[in-house]
C-alpha positions in Angstrom: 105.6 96.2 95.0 105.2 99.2 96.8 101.8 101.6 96.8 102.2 104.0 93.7 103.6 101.6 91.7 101.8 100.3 88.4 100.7 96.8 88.1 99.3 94.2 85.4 95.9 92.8 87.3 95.1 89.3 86.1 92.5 88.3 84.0 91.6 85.9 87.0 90.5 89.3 88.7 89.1 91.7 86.1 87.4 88.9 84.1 88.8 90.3 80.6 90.4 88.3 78.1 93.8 90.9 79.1 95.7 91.9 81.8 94.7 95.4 83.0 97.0 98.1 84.1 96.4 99.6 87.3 98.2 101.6 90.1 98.6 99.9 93.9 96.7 102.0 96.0 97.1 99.4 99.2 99.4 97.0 100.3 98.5 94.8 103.1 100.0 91.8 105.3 96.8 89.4 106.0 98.1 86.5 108.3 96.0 83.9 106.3 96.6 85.2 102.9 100.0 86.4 103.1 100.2 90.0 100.9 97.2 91.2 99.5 97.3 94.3 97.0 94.3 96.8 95.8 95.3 98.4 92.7 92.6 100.9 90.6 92.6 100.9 87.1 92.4 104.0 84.7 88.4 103.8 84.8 88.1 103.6 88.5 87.5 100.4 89.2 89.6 98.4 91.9 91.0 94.7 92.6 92.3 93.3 95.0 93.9 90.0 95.3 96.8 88.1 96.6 100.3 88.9 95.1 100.8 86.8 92.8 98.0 87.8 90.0 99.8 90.8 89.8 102.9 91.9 87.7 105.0 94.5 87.6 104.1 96.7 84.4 106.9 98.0 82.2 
């Protein structure tokens, strides 16, 4: 997953019964956490998380 790309953003993150889409807007390499992504969703709001509660959307 590279920045631009769009994403799925878990439920674990949003707080919605869905997965949101959202676009990557950072991609980072945090020594304790491994690779951590900020994505912004279509009403501005952003999330960021470790990799793995986030999918690649179709």
């Amino acid at each position: 997953m590279n920045q631009g790309d769009y994403v799925l953003i878990s439920p674990d993150l949003t707080q919605l019964k869905e997965w949101v889409r959202g676009q990557i807007i950072d991609v980072e390499d945090n020594p304790f956490n491994g690779k951590v992504i900020s994505a912004r969703t279509s009403d501005g709001n952003i999330f960021f998380g470790v990799i793995n509660l986030f999918r690649p959307a179709a």
